[in-house]
N, C-alpha and C positions, 0 to 999 in steps of 0.2 A: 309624484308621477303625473307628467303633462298627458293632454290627449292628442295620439296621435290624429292624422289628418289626412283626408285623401285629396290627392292631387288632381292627376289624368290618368290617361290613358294612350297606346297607341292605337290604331286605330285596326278591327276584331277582323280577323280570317278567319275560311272556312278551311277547314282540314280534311283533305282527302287523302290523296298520295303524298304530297307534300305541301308547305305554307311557306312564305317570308314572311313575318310579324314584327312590323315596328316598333322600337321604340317609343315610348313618349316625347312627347316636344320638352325642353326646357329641363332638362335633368338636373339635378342637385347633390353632391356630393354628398352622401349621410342620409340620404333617403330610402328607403326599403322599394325592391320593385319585384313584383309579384306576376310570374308568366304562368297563366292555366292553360289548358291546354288536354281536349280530350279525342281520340276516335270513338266514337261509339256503337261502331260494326268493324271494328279491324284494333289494331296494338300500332302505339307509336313506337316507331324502330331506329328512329336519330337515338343518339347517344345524349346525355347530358350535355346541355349548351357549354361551350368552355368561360370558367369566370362564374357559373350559375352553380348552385346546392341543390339536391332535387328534398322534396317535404317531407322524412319522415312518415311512412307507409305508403308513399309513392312507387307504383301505379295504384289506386282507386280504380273498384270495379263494383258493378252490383246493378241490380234494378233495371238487367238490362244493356246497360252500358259497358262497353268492353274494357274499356281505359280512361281513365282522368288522371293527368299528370300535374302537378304543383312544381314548379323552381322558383329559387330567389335570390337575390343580392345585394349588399347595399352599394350603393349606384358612389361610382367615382367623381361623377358630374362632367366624366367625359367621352365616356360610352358612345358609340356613331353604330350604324349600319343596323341591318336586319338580321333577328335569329329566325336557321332556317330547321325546320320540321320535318322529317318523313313519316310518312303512316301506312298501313295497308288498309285503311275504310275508304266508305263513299260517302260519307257524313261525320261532322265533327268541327271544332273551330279551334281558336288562340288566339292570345289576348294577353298584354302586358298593361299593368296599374303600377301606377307610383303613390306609393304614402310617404308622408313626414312625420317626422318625433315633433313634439314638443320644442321650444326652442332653448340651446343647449342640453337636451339627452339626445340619446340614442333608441332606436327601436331594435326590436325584438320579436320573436315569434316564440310566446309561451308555451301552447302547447298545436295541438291539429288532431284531426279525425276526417274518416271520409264512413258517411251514413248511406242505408241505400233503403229507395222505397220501390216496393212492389207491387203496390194496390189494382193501379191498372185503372186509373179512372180520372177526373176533368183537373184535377193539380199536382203538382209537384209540391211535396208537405211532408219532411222529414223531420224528426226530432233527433239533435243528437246526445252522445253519452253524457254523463255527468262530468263536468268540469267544474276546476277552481280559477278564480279571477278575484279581480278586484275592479274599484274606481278608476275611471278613464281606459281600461282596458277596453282594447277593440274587435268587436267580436266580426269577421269576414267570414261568407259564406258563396260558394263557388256550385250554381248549381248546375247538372249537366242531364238530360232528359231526355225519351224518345219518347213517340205518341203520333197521333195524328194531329197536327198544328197547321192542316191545309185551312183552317176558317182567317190564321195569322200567328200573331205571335200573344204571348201573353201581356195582359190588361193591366193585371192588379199583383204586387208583392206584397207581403208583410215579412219583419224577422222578430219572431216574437220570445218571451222570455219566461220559465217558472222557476223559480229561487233569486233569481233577478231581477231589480228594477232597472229597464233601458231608455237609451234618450231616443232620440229621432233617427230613423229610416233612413239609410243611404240608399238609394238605389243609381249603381254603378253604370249597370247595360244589362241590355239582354237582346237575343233574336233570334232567328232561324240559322244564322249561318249558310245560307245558301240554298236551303232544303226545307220541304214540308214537314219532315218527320223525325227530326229533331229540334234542339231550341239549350241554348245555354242563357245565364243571369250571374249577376254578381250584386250583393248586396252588406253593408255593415251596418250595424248599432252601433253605440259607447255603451260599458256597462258604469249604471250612474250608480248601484247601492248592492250589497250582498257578497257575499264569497264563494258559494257554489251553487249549481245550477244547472239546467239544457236552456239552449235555445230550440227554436224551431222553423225554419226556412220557410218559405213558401210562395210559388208563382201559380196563378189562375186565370182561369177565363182562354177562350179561342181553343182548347184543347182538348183532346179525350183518348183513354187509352194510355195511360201518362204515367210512365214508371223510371225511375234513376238514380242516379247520385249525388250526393252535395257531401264538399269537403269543406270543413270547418277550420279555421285559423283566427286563433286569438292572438293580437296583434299589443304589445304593450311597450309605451315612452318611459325611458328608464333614466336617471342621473350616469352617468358618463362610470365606467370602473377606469381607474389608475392605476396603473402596475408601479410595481414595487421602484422605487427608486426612481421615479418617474421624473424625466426633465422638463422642469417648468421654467417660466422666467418670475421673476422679483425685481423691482424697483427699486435701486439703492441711489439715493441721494441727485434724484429727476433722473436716471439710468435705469434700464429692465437690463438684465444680466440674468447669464444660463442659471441656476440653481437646482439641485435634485434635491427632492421631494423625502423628507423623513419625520419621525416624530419621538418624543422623548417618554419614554415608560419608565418608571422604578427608579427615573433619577438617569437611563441611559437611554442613550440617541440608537433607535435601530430602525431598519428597514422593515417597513408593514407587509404582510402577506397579500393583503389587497385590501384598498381602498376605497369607499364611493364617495364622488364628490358630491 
């Protein structure tokens, strides 16, 4: 398994009643694209974007925050236009990121969680549950916060690890979105060693009264699966020609339940 890879981004709206949310530049067919997207005094009331999956325990709430929503897709490489948003808050953003697999896999979305912190004080600093992973797995973290952030926006991130050893710090974006009293971030690790674990999020500094959410998406580059019967080409004699894909057990030629290449 290769490590996937972050790309872009389009460029962050604030969410109030409603948003148009770009895009990324430069789309790639086979790439994973990830839209957050929270109010955090009101409920997003769009429907699932058409073409888009919403995350498995989608909406995320806690700490505060009224909604944090995850969708994704993997991108056609021809995707155009703006998804549009409605909400009932006065604060809140959205945001689309593009990652890549490895070259030749495919990405995936292992598992997710959405954690909530309470404390009420100068950082956003959640731990979340116990998960399994592996090498090159990519650990994203989407965090979403209210507080008073009139001083600006946050200084300093970490995403840090116990059962894990991690590689280097993405830090994706972050900012007020439009407002003092909110503030979202997006941040990844690679996990470099170990198979279970928390990680633990964390934005500081410019803030106080600081309570919310972070959902978590491990993110993992996978070998391509092949269905059964699968049409490939073969080269026969300086010629590529259709051929389907089988293999020989016991002495006889059958069709595999599934495959990875």
């Amino acid at each position: 398994m290769g490590l996937p890879t972050y790309v872009n981004a389009g460029t962050v709206q604030s969410l109030t009643t409603s948003a148009s949310v770009p895009l990324p530049a430069s789309l790639v067919a086979g790439n994973l694209l990830l839209l957050h997207a929270a109010s955090a005094d009101g409920t997003i009331t769009s429907a699932t974007p058409s073409g888009w999956t919403a995350l498995p325990g989608s909406p995320f709430s806690g700490g505060g925050v009224t909604q944090a929503r995850v969708y994704y897709k993997i991108s056609t490489g021809s995707e155009s236009g703006n998804i549009s948003l409605t909400a009932t808050g006065t604060k809140g953003h959205a945001r689309i990121e593009q990652y890549a697999p490895a070259a030749g896999e495919t990405l995936t979305i292992l598992t997710q969680q959405g954690v909530t912190d309470t404390n009420s004080n100068t950082s956003l600093s959640i731990v979340s549950g116990t998960f399994s992973a592996a090498t090159n797995d990519l650990v994203v973290a989407v965090g979403c916060a209210i507080g008073d952030f009139t001083a600006g926006a946050y200084s300093g991130f970490n995403l840090t690890a116990t059962g894990f050893t991690v590689g280097s710090l993405g830090t994706r974006g972050s900012g007020r979105a439009g407002t003092t009293s909110y503030q979202w971030c997006l941040l990844d690790k690679p996990i470099a060693s170990g198979t279970s674990g928390t990680t633990t999020a964390t934005g500081t500094g410019n803030a106080a009264s600081v309570t919310g959410v972070v959902v978590y998406v491990v993110l993992r580059s996978q070998a391509s699966s092949l269905t059964p019967g699968f049409t490939c080409k073969v080269k026969v004699s300086g010629t590529f020609v259709t051929a389907k894909l089988r293999i020989k057990s016991a002495g006889t030629w059958i069709t595999p339940s599934s495959i990875t290449a």
